[in-house]
One Martini backbone bead per residue (centre of mass of N, CA, C, O) as a GRO file, in nm:
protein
  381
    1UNK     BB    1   0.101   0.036   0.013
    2UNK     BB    2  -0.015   0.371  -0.061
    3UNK     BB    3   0.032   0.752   0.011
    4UNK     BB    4  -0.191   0.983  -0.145
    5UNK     BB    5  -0.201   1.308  -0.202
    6UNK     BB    6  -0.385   1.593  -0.286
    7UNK     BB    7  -0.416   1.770  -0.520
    8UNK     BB    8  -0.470   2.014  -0.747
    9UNK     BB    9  -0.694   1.860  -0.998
   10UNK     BB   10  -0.757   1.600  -0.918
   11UNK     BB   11  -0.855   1.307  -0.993
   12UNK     BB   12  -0.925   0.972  -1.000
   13UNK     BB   13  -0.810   0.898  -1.296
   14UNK     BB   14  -0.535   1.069  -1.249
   15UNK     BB   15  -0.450   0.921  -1.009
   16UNK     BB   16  -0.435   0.617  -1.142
   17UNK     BB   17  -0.287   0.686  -1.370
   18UNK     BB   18  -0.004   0.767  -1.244
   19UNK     BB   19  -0.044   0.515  -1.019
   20UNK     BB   20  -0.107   0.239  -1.174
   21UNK     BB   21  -0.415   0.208  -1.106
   22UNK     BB   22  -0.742   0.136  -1.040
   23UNK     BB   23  -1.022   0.277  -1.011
   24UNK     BB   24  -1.139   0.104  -0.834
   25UNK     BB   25  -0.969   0.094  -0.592
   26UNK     BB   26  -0.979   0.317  -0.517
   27UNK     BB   27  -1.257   0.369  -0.417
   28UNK     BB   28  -1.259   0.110  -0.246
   29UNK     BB   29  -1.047   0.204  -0.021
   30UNK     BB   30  -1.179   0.488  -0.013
   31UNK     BB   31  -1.496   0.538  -0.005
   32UNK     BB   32  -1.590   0.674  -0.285
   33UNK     BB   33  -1.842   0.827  -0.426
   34UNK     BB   34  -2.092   0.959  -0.595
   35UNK     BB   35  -1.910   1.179  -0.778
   36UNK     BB   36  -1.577   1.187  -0.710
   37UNK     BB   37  -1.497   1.373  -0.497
   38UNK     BB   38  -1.175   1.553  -0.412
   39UNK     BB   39  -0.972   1.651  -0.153
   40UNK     BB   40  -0.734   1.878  -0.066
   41UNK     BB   41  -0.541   1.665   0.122
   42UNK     BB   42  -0.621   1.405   0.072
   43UNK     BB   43  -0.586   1.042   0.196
   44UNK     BB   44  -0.449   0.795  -0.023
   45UNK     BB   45  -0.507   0.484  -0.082
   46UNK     BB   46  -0.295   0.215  -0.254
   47UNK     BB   47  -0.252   0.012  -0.437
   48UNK     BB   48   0.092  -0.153  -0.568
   49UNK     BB   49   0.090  -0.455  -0.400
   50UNK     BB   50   0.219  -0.657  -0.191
   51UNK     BB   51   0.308  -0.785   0.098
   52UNK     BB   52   0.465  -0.850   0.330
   53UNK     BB   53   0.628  -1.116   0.533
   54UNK     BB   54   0.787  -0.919   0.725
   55UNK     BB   55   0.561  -0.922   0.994
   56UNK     BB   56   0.390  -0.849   1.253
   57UNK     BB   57   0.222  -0.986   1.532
   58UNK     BB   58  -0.132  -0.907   1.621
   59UNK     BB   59  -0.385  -0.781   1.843
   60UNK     BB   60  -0.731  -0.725   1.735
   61UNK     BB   61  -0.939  -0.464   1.897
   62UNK     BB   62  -1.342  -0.390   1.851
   63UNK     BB   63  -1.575  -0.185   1.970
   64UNK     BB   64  -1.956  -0.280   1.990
   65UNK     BB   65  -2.218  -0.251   1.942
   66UNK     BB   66  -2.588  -0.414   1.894
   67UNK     BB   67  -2.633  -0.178   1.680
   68UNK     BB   68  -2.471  -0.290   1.423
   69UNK     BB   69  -2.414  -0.297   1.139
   70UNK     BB   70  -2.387  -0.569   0.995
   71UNK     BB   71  -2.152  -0.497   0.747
   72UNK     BB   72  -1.979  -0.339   0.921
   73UNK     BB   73  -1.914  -0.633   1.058
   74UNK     BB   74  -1.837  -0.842   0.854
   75UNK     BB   75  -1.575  -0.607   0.737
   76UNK     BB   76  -1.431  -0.643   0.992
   77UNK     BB   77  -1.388  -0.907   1.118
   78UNK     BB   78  -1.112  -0.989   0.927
   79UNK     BB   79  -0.912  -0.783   1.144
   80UNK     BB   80  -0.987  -0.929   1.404
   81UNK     BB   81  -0.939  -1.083   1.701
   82UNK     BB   82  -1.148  -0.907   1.851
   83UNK     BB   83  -1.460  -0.851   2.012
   84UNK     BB   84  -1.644  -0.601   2.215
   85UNK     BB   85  -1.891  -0.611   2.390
   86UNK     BB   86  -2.116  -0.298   2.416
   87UNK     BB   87  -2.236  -0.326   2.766
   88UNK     BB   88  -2.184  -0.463   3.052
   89UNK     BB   89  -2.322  -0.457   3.385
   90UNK     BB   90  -2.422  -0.363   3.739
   91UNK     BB   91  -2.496  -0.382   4.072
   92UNK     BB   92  -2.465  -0.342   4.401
   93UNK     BB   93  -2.497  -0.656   4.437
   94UNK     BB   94  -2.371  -0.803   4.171
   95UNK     BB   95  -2.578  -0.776   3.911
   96UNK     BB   96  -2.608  -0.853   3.614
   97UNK     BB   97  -2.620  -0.670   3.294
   98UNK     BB   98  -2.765  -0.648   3.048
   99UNK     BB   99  -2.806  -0.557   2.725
  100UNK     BB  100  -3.091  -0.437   2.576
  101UNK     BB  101  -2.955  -0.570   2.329
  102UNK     BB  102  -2.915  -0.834   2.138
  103UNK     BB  103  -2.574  -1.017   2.090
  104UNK     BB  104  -2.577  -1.296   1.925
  105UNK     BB  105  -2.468  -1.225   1.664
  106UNK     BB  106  -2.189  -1.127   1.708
  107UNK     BB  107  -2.093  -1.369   1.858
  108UNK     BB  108  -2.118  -1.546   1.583
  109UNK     BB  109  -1.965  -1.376   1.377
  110UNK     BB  110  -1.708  -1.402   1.552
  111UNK     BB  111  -1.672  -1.712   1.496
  112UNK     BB  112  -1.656  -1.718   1.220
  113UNK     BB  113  -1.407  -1.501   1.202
  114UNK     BB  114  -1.199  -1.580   1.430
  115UNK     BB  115  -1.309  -1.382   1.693
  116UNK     BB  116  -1.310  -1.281   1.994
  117UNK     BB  117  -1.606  -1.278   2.211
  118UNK     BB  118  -1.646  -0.982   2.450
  119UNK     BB  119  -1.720  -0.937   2.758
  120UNK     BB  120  -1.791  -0.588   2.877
  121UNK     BB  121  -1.751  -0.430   3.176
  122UNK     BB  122  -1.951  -0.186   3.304
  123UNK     BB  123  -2.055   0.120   3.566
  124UNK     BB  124  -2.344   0.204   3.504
  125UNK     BB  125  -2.564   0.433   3.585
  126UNK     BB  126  -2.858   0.524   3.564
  127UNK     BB  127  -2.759   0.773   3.351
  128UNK     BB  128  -2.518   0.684   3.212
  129UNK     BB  129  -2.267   0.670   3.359
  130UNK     BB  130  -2.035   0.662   3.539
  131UNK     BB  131  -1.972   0.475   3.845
  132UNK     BB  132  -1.819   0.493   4.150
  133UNK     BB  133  -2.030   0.397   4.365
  134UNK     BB  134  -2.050   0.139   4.248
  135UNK     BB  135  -1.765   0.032   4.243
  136UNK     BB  136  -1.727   0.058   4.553
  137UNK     BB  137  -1.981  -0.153   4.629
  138UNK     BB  138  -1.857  -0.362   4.519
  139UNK     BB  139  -1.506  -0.407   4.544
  140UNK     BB  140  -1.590  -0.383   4.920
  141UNK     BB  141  -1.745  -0.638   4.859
  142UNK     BB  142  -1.753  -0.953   4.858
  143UNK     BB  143  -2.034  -1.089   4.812
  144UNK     BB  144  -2.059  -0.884   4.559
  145UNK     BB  145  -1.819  -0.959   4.358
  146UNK     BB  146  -1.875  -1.268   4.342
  147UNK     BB  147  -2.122  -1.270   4.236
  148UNK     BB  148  -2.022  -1.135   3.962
  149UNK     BB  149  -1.816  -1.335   3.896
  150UNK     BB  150  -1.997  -1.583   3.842
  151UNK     BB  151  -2.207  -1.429   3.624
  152UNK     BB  152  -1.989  -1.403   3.429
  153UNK     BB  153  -1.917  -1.660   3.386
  154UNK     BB  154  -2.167  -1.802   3.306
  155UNK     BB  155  -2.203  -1.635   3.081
  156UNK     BB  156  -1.975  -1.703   2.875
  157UNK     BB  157  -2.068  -1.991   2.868
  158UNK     BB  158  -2.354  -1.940   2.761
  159UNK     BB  159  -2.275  -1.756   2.509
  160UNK     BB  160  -1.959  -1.759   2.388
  161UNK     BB  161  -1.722  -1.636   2.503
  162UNK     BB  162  -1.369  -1.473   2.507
  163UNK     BB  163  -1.389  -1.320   2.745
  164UNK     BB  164  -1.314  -0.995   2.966
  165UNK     BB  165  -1.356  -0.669   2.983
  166UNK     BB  166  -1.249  -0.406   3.187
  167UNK     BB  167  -1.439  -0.094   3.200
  168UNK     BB  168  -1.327   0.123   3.384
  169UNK     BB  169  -1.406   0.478   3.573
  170UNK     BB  170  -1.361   0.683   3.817
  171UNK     BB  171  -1.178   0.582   4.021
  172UNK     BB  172  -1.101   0.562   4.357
  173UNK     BB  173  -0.812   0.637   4.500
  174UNK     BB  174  -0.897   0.431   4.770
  175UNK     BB  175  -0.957   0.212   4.508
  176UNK     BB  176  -0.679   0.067   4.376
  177UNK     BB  177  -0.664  -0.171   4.469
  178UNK     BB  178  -0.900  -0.326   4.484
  179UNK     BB  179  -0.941  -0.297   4.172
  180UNK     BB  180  -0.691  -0.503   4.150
  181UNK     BB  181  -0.815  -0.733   4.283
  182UNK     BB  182  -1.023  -0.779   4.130
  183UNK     BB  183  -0.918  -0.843   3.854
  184UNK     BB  184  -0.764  -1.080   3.940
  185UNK     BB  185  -1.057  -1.258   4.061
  186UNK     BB  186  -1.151  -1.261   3.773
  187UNK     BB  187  -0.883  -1.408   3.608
  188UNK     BB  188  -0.917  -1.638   3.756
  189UNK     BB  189  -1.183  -1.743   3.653
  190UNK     BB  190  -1.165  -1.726   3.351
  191UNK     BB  191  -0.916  -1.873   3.319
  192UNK     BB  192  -1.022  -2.154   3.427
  193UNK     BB  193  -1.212  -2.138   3.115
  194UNK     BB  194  -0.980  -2.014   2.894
  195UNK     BB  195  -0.951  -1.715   2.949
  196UNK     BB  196  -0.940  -1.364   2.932
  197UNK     BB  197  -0.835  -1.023   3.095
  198UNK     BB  198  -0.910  -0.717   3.031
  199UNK     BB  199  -0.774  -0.345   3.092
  200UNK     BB  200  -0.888  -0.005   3.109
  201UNK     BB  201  -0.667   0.253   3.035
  202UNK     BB  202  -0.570   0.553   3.135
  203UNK     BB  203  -0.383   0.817   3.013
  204UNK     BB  204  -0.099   0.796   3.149
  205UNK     BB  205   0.260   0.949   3.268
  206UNK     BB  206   0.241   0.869   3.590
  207UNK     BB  207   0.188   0.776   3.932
  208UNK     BB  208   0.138   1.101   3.997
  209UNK     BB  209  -0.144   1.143   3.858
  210UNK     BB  210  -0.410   1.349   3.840
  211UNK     BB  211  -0.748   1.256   3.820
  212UNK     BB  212  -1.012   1.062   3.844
  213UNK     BB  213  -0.893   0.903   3.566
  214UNK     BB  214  -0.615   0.801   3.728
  215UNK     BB  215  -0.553   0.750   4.035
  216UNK     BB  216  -0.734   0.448   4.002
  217UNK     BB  217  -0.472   0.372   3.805
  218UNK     BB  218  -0.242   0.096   3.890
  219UNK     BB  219  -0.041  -0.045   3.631
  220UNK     BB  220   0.083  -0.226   3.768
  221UNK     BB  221  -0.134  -0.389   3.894
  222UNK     BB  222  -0.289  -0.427   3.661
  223UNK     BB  223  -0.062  -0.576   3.499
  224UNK     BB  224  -0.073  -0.820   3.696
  225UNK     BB  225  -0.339  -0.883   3.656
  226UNK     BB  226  -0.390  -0.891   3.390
  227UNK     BB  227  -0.356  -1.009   3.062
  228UNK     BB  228  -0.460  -0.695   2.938
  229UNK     BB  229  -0.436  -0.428   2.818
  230UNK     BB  230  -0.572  -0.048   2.733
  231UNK     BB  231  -0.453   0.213   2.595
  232UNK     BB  232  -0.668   0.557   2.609
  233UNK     BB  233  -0.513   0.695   2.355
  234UNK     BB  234  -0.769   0.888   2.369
  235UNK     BB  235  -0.895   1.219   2.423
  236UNK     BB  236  -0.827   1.531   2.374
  237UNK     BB  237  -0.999   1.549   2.172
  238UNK     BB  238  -1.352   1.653   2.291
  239UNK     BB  239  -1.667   1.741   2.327
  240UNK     BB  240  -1.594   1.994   2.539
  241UNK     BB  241  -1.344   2.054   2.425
  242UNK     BB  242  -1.082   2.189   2.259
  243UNK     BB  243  -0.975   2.208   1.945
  244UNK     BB  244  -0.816   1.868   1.850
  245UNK     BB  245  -0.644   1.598   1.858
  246UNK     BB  246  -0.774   1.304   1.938
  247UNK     BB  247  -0.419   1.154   1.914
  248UNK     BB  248  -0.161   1.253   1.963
  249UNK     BB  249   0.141   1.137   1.937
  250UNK     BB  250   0.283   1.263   2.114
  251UNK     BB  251   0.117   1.179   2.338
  252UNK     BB  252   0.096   0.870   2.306
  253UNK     BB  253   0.423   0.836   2.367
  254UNK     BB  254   0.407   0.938   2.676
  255UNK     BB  255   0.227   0.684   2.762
  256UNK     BB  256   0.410   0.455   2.665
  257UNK     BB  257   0.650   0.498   2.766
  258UNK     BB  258   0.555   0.469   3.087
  259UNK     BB  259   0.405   0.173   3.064
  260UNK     BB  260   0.677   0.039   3.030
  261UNK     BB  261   0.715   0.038   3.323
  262UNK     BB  262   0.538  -0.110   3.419
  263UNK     BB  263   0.473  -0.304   3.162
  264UNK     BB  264   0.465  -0.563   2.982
  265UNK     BB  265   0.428  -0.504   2.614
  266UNK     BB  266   0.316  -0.794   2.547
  267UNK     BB  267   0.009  -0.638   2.739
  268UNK     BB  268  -0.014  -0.388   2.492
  269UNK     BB  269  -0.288  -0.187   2.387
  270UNK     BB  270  -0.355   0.057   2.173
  271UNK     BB  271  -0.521   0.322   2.131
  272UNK     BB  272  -0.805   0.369   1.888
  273UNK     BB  273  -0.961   0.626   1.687
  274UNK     BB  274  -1.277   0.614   1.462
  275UNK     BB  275  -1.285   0.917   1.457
  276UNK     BB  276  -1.421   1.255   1.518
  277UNK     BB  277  -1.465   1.646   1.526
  278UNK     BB  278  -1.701   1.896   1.525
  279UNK     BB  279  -1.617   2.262   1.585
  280UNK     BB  280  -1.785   2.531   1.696
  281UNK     BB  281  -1.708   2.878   1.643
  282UNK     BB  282  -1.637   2.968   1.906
  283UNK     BB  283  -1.475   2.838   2.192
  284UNK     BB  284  -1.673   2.801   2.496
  285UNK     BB  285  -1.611   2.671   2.803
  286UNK     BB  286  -1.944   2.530   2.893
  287UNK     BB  287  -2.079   2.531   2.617
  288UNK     BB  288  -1.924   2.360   2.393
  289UNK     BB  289  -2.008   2.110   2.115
  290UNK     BB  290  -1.898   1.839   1.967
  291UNK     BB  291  -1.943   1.681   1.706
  292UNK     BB  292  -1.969   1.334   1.591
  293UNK     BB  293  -1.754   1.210   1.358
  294UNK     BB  294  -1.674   1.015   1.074
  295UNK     BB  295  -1.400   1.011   0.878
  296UNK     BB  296  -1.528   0.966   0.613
  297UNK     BB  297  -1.735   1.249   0.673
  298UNK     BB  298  -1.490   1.440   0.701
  299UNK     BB  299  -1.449   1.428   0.386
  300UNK     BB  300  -1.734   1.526   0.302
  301UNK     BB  301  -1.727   1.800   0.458
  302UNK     BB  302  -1.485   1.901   0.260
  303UNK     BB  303  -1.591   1.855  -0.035
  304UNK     BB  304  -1.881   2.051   0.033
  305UNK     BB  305  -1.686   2.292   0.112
  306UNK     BB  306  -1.392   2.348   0.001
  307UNK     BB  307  -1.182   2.214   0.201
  308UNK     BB  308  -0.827   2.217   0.278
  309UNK     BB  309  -0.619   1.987   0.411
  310UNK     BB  310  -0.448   1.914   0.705
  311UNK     BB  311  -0.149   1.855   0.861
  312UNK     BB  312   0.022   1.772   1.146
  313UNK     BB  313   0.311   1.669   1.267
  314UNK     BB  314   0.310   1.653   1.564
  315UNK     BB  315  -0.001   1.504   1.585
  316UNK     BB  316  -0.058   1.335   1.300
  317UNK     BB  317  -0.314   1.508   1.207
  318UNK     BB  318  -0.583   1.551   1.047
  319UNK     BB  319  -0.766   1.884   0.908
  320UNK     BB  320  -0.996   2.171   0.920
  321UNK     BB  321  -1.169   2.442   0.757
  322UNK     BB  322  -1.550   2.589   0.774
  323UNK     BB  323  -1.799   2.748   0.630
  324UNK     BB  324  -2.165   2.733   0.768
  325UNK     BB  325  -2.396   2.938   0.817
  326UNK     BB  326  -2.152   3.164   0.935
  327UNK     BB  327  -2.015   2.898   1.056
  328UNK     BB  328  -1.747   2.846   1.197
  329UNK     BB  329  -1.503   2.561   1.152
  330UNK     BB  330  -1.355   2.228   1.334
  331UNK     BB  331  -1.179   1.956   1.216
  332UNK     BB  332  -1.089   1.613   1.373
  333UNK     BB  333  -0.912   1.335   1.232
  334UNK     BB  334  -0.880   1.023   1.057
  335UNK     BB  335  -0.620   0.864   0.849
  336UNK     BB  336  -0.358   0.699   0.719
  337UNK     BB  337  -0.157   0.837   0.872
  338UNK     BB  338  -0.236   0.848   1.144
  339UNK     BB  339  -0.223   0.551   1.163
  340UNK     BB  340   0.081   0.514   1.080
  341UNK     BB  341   0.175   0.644   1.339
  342UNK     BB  342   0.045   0.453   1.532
  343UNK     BB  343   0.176   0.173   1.419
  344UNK     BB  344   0.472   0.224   1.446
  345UNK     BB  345   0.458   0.244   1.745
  346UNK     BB  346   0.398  -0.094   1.797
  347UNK     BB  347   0.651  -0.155   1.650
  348UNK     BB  348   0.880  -0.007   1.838
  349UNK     BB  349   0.764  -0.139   2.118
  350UNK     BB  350   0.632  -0.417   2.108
  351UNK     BB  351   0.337  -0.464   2.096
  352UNK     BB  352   0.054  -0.640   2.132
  353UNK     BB  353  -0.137  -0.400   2.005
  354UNK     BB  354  -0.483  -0.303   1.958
  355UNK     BB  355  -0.745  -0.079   2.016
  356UNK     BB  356  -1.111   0.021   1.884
  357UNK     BB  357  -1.257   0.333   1.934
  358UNK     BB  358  -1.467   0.220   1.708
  359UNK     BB  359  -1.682   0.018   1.453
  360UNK     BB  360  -1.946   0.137   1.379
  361UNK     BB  361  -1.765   0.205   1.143
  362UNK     BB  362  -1.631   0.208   0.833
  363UNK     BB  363  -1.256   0.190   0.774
  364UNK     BB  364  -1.117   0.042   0.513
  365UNK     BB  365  -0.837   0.199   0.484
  366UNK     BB  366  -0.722   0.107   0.776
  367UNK     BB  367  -0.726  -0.221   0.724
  368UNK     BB  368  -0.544  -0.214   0.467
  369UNK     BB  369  -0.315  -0.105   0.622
  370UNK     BB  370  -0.316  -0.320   0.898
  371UNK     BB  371  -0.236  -0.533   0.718
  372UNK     BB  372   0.013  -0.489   0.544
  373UNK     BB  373   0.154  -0.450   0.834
  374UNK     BB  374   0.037  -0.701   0.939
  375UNK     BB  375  -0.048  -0.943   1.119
  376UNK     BB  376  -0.307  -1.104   1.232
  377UNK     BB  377  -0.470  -1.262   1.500
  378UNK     BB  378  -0.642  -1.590   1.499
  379UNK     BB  379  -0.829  -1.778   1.573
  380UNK     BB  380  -0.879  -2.123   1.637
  381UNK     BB  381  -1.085  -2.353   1.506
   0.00000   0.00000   0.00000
């Protein structure tokens, strides 16, 4: 694969037979609809040989609602080790709470394309929001705890599951050791009926890192609980904060950096997000709300309004600016490049692979980009 940035007066023709690939393949790699507009600084994949035999081979984990289209289901899953479906709940006396959508499907359609299905396991309280009081109340209660893990181990045998990630955040800084101890004895039940368990780490880059998000998760000792690691390396842009590239490498790699010295890379997946924001300005703190949209859409929306697409070179991300009904916009999304730099990282740490939140969209030429550098790890029949 090859990266082809687009230039003023380019068409898919002019790309196609310039780089001697077919027309067809530009289309189908990059999502291109009719009438086939190119945005001027748009990276275009194109296929132009096969892949190199001497790839790492990586583990790669996709988190998707039971509300995903089936089609764009099942174009992603032959490029995933693993489905993570989003996700179990549970109340405060430890009474697993399944999702309101049947994941019956995802379940089966994971295991034919050779990938395992995950029970993601989260704290979501009433309001829908993270809750560190449910999290509190279940982990510092044995009888209540013990509970959760039965009725998990229960479920995982029951629906055909091949493993559980924890994804709790906000937990409370004098939680942090009960929750690694949770998650150990949670490792050992799993483990028992041959399955692993991961854990999802907030993006810390110290020890003594402070807030909500961070003092609670104390990556030595997850490290040591958990068969594998998730960090949570997106949302530096996000929903009410100002515009900024959701994953900035800079930031990505002070992340991975601090993580390798707790836990060792084997057990490391990089944290990929699959979208991007849309933020109306001027960005007014505690006002605006970024809008979210997916990575096709952000090219689709350079397209029809005539935007020129930049690359930052230190956060390794596309944006652009545009004006619609008076009101000037900033987007900040993911394209072959900012993958590229993100695998790159993979490579470079010789880390255990990648997890993707999420999947609910279909982004073509990153898996196929994902392909040609990595070997994919899969299940055995």
């Amino acid at each position: 694969m090859e990266i082809y940035i687009v230039k003023s007066g380019d068409t898919v023709d002019s790309v196609a037979l310039e780089n001697e690939v077919s027309v067809e393949s530009v289309l189908y790699n990059n999502q291109i609809e009719y009438p086939y507009a190119l945005a001027v600084g748009q990276a275009l994949l194109l296929t132009k040989g096969t892949p190199s035999n001497e790839r790492k081979t990586v583990s790669v984990n996709g988190y998707a609602y039971p509300f995903i289209n089936s089609d764009v289901l099942n174009q992603t899953l032959p490029y995933l080790s693993a489905l993570s479906v989003f996700s179990y709940g549970f109340s405060a006396e430890g009474d697993l709470i399944y999702p309101p959508l049947d994941d019956t499907f995802m379940i089966e359609a994971a295991i034919q394309f050779q990938a395992a299905p995950i029970l993601t396991l989260t704290p979501f309280g009433p309001d829908g929001q993270f809750s560190n009081y449910l999290i509190n109340r279940v982990i510092n209660n044995w009888e209540a705890a013990e509970n959760l893990i039965q009725q998990i181990t229960e479920t995982v045998q029951a629906k055909g599951f091949q493993g559980v990630d924890v994804d709790f955040e906000y937990i409370l800084p004098e939680d942090r050791v009960t929750f690694a101890e949770f998650v150990g004895r949670l490792r050992e039940a799993i483990n028992a009926i041959g399955y692993p368990v991961s854990v999802a780490l907030a993006p810390k880059t110290s020890d003594t890192q402070e807030g909500l998000l961070y003092a609670g998760k104390d990556y030595a000792l997850l490290g040591e609980a958990a068969d594998s690691v998730l960090l949570m390396t997106y949302e530096w842009g996000y929903t009410y904060g100002p515009p900024m590239a959701v994953a900035p490498i800079n930031k990505v790699r002070e992340v991975v950096e601090y993580a390798i010295t707790r836990i060792p890379e084997y057990k490391i997946d990089l944290g990929i997000p699959n979208y991007g924001y849309d933020w109306t300005l001027p960005f007014v703190k505690g006002e605006s709300k970024a809008r979210t949209i997916g990575n096709i859409e952000a090219i689709e929306i350079a397209v029809d309004n005539n935007a020129e697409i930049q690359f930052d070179p230190v956060a390794m991300s596309p944006y652009f600016r545009y004006t619609r009904d008076g009101l000037e916009h900033e987007v900040w999304f993911e394209d072959v490049r900012s993958m590229e730099a993100k695998f790159n990282l993979v490579k470079e740490f010789d880390l255990r692979g990648m997890g993707y939140w999420q999947v609910m969209k279909l982004f073509r030429a990153n898996w196929l980009l994902l392909a040609d550098t990595f070997w994919i790890e899969k299940q055995s029949e």
